[in-house]
C-alpha positions as CSV (number, residue, x, y, z in Angstrom):
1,X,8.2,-24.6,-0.9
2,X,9.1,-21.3,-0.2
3,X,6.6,-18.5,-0.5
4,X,7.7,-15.2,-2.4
5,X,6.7,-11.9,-1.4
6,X,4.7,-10.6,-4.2
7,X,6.2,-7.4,-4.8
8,X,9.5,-9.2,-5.7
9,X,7.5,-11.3,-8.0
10,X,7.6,-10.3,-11.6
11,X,4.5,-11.9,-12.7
12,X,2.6,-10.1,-10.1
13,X,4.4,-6.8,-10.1
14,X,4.7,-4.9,-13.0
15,X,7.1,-2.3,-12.1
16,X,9.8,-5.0,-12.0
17,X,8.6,-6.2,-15.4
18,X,9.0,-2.6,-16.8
19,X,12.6,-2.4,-14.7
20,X,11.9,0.5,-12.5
21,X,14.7,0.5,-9.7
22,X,12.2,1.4,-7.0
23,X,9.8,-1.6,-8.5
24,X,9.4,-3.4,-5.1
25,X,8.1,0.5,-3.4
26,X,5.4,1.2,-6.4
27,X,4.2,-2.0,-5.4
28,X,3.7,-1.3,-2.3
29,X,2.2,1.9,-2.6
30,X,-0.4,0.7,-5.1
31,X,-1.6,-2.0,-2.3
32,X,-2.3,0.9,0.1
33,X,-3.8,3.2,-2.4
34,X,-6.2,0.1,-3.6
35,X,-6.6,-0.2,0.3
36,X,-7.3,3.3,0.5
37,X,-9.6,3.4,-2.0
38,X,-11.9,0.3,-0.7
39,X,-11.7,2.1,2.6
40,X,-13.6,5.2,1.4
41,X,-16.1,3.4,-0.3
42,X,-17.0,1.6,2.8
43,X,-17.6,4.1,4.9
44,X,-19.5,5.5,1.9
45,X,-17.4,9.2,1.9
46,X,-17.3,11.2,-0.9
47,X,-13.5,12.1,-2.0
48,X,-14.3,15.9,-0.3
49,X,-15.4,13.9,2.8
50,X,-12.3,11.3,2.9
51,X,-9.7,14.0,2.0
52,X,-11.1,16.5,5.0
53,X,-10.7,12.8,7.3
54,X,-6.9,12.3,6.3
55,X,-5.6,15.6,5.8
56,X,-5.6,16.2,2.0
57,X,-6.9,18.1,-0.9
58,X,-9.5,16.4,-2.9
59,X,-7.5,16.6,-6.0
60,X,-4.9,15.7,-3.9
61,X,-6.7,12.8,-2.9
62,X,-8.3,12.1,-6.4
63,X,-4.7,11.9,-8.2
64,X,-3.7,9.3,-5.7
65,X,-7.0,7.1,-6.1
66,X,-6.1,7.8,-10.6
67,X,-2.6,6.1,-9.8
68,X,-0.6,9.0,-9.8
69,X,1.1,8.5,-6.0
70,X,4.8,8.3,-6.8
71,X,5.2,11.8,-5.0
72,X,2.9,10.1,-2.2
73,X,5.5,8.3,0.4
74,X,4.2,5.0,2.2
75,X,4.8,6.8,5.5
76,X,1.5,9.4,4.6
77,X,-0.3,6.6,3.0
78,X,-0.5,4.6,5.7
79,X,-1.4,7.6,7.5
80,X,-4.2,7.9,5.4
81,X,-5.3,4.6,5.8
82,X,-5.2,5.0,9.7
83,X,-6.9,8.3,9.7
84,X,-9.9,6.0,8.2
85,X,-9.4,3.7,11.1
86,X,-7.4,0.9,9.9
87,X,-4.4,-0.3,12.0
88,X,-1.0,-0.6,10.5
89,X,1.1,-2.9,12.0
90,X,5.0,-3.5,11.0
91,X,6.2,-6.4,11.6
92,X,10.5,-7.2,11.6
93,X,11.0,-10.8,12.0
94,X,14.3,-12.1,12.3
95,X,17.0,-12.1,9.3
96,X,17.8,-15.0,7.6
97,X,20.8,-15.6,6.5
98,X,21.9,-15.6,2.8
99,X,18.4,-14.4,2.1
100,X,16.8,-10.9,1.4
101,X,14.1,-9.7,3.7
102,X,10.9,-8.8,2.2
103,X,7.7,-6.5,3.1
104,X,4.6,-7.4,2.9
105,X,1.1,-6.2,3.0
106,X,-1.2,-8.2,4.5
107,X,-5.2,-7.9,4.9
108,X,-5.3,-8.2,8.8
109,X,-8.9,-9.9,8.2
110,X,-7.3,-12.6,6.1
111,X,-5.8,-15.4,8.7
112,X,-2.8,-16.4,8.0
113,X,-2.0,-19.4,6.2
C-alpha cells in the first residue's frame, strides 16, 4: 500500500477540495502556522513576546495565527518556527519514476513509521 502525502489528499486538504491551484502550498503553510502556534504556547509567550522572537509585528503575527498567511511564504514561516528553536530539516530523496514527488511535514518527535 502506498502512503499519500496528505497535502495531495483531498479528504485531508481542503484547498484541493475548494480547487485552489496552489492547494498543495496552503497546506503546507497551515501545518507550520498550526506548528507555530503550538510553539508559542509552549514557551508560554505572549503574541508581543513571540513576534519580538521572530522578527514580526504582533498584528503581523496575530493575522498569521487567524489564518490569514497567504502573503506569508514557507521560507519566513519556517524562519519563524526556527527563531522559536525548532529545527527544520528538508529532506530530497531520490525521484521515482512515473511518480510525482511530494513534501511533507513531519513532527520530528514522532518516529517514523
Amino acid at each position: 500500500m502506498t502512503k499519500s502525502s496528505a497535502a495531495k489528499d483531498p479528504t485531508r486538504n481542503v484547498w484541493l477540495q475548494l480547487g485552489f491551484p496552489d492547494a498543495e502550498e496552503h497546506f503546507l503553510k497551515a501545518e507550520l502556522v498550526l506548528r507555530l502556534d503550538k510553539a508559542i504556547k509552549a514557551l508560554h509567550l505572549t503574541q508581543r513576546d513571540a513576534a519580538r522572537r521572530i522578527g514580526a509585528t504582533q498584528p503581523e503575527l496575530s493575522k498569521i495565527l487567524n489564518g490569514k498567511f497567504t502573503e506569508a511564504s514557507l521560507e519566513r514561516l519556517m524562519r519563524f518556527l526556527a527563531a522559536l528553536g525548532h529545527t527544520i530539516e528538508i529532506k530530497i530523496g531520490a525521484a521515482r519514476s512515473k511518480q510525482a514527488g511530494a513534501v511533507i511535514v513531519r513532527d520530528g518527535r514522532r518516529s517514523a513509521a
